[in-house]
C-alpha positions in Angstrom: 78.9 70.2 2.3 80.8 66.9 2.7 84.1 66.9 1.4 85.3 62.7 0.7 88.3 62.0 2.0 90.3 59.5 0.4 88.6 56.4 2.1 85.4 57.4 1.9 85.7 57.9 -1.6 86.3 54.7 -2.1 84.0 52.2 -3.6 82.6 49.8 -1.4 83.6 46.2 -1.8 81.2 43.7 -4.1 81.3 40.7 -6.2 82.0 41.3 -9.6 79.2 41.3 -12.0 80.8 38.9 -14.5 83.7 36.1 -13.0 84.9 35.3 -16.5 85.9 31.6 -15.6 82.1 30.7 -14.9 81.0 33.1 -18.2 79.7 30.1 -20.1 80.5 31.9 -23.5 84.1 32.3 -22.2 84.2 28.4 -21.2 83.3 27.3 -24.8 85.5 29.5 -26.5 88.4 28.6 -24.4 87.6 24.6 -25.0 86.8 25.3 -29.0 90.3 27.1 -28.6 91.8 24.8 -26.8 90.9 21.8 -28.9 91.0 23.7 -32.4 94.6 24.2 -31.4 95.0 20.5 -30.9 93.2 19.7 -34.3 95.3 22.4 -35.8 99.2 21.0 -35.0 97.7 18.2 -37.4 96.8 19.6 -40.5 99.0 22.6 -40.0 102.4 20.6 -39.2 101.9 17.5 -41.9 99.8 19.5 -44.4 99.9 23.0 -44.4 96.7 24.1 -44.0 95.2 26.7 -42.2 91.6 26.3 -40.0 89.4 27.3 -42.9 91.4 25.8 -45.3 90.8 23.0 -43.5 86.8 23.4 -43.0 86.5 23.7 -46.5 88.3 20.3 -47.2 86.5 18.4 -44.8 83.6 19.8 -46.3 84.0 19.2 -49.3 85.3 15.4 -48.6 82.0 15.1 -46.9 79.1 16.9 -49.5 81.6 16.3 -52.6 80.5 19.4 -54.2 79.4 22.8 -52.6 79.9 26.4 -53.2 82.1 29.2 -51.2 78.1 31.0 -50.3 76.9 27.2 -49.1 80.4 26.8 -46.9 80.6 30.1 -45.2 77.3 29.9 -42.7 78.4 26.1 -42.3 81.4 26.7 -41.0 80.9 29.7 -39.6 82.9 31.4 -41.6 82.8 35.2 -43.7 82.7 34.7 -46.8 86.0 36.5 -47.9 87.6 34.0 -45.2 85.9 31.3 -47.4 87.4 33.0 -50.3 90.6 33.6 -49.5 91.3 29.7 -48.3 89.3 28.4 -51.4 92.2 30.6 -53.8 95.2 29.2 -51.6 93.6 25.4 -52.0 93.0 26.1 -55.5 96.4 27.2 -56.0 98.1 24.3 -54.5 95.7 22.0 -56.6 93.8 20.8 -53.8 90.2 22.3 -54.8 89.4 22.8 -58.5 86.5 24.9 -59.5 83.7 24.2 -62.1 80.9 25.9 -63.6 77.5 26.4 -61.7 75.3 26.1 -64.9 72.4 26.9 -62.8 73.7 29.9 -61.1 76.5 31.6 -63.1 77.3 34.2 -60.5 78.7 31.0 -58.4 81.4 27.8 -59.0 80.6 24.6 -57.6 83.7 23.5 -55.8 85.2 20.1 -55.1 88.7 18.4 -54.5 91.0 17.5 -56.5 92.9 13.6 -55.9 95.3 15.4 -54.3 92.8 17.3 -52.0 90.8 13.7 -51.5 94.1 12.3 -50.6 94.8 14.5 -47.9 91.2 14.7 -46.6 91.3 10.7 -46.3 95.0 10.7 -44.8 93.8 13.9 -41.9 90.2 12.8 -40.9 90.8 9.8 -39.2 93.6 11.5 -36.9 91.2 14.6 -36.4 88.4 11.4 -35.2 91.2 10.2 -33.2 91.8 13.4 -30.9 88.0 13.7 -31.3 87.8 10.4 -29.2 90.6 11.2 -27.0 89.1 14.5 -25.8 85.5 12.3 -25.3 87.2 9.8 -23.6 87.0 12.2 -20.4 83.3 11.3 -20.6 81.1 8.3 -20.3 79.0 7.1 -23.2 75.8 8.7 -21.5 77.5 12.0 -20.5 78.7 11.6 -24.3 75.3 11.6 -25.8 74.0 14.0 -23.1 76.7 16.8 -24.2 75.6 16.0 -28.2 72.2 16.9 -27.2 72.7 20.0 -25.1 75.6 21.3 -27.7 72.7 21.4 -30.3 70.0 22.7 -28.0 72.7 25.6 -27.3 73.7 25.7 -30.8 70.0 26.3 -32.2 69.6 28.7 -29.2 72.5 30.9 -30.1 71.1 30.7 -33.9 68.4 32.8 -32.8 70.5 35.1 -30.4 72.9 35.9 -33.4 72.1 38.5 -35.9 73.1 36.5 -38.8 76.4 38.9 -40.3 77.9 37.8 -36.6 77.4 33.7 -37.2 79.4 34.1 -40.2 82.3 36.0 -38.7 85.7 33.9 -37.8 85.6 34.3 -34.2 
């Protein structure tokens, strides 16, 4: 019997299996991160509103009506996160709720002035960084990137059970 001394006990020297700067999951979080935060000194700073808070204005400034179920998977959000920033909006008379006649269970949401005003006064800043961050890129290596961050998105659709697209992260 063999007894290992201290070097030989050692493990031999090898590349790691994962280098978490290549890790392409790791690359788009940091860059969603990265320019979430710079999205976020905007509407946080001048109007006070948190990320969902904010995905559910720009939401509903787009589709004019939707409900908390129909904004969670777009989003990608949980639906208590949904819930949570529809109350605080509600409260501060930014979104308004009204009857779903077709579905009682659910409220149709929508903004009010107030929440329209600030969607109209935040959007075009948020299109501004938007093009600032493109700018990097040429028109063609713009249209390229659109194309390959759907083919990934559909991609991951499939690889994702569905309770983990709806989480926050």
């Amino acid at each position: 019997m063999v007894m290992a001394t201290g070097s030989a006990a050692k493990k031999p020297e090898s590349e790691p299996l994962v280098v978490l700067e290549e890790f392409l999951p790791y690359r788009l979080n940091v860059l969603a991160g990265l320019t979430s935060s710079a999205l976020a000194q905007i509407y946080a700073e001048r109007f006070g509103l948190s990320i969902p808070a904010w995905r559910i204005i720009v939401t509903l400034g787009q589709y004019e009506l939707r409900t908390a179920r129909d904004m969670a998977p777009d989003g990608v959000m949980h639906k208590s996160t949904v819930s949570r920033a529809v109350s605080a909006l509600e409260k501060r008379g930014l979104v308004i709720r009204r009857p779903n006649l077709d579905d009682r269970r659910e409220e149709w949401l929508a903004l009010t002035p107030a929440g329209r005003a600030i969607y109209e006064a935040v959007a075009p800043e948020a299109l501004a960084v938007e093009e600032r961050l493109l700018s990097a890129l040429t028109p063609q290596e713009q249209q390229a990137l659109a194309a390959l961050i759907d083919k990934l998105t559909r991609q991951a659709r499939l690889l994702a059970p569905r309770s983990v697209e709806e989480d926050d992260g």
